[in-house]
C-alpha positions as CSV (number, residue, x, y, z in Angstrom):
1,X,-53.7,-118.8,-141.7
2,X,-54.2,-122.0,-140.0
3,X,-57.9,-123.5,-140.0
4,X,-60.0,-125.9,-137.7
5,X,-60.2,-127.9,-140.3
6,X,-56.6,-128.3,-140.7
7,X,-56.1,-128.7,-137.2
8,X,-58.8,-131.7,-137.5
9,X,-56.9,-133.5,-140.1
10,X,-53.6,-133.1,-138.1
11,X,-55.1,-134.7,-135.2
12,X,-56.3,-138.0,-137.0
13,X,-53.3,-138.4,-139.0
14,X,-51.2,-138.1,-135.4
15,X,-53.7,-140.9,-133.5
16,X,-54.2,-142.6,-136.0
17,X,-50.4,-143.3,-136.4
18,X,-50.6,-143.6,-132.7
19,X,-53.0,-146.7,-132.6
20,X,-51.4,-147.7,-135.7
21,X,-48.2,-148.1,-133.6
22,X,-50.0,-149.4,-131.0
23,X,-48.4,-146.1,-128.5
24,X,-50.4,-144.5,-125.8
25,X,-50.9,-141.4,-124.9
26,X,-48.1,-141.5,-122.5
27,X,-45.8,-142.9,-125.0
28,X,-46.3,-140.1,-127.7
29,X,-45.6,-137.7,-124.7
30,X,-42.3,-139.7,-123.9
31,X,-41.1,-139.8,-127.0
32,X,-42.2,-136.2,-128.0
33,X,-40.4,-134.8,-124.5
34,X,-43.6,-133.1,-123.3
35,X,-46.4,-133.8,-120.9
36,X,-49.5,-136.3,-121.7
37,X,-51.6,-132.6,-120.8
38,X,-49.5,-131.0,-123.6
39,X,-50.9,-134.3,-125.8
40,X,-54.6,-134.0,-124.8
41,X,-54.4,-130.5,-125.8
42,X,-53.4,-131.5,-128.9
43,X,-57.1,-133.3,-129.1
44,X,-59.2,-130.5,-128.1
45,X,-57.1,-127.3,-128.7
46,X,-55.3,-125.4,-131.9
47,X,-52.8,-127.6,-133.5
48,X,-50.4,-124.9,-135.1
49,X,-47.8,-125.4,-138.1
50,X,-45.0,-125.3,-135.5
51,X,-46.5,-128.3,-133.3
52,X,-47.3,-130.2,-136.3
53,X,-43.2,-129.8,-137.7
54,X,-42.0,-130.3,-134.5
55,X,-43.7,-133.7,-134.0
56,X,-42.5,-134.8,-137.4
57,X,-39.3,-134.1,-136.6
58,X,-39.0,-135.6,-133.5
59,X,-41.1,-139.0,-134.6
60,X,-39.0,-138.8,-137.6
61,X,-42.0,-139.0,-139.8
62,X,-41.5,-137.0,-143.3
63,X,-42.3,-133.4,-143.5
64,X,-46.4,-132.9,-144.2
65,X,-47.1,-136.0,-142.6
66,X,-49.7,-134.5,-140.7
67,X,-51.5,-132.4,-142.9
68,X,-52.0,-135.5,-145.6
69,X,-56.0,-135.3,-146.1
């Protein structure tokens, strides 16, 4: 079962490759082929195994990226 706190580490390993990358909001949207609301949803909402994967996949960042603590 997925946890907040999971979700919490997804989301600051995703911005924080964001800023690192120096990308907007917009940009990851773009490049992910979804809206910049699916994005700030993302920041406030569940973050799920499936969205993390997916975004791997299409940023073409290893597998687990996301859940490094």
């Amino acid at each position: 079962m997925e946890t907040d706190h999971q979700a919490k580490i997804r989301r600051a390993n995703l911005f924080r490759w964001l800023t690192d990358k120096s990308l907007t909001k917009s940009d990851l949207a773009r490049r992910l082929g979804k809206t910049r609301g699916y994005i700030t949803n993302l920041q406030t909402r569940h973050f799920g195994e499936r969205a993390a994967r997916s975004i791997e996949e299409a940023l073409f960042l290893p597998r687990g990226f996301l859940d490094l603590a």
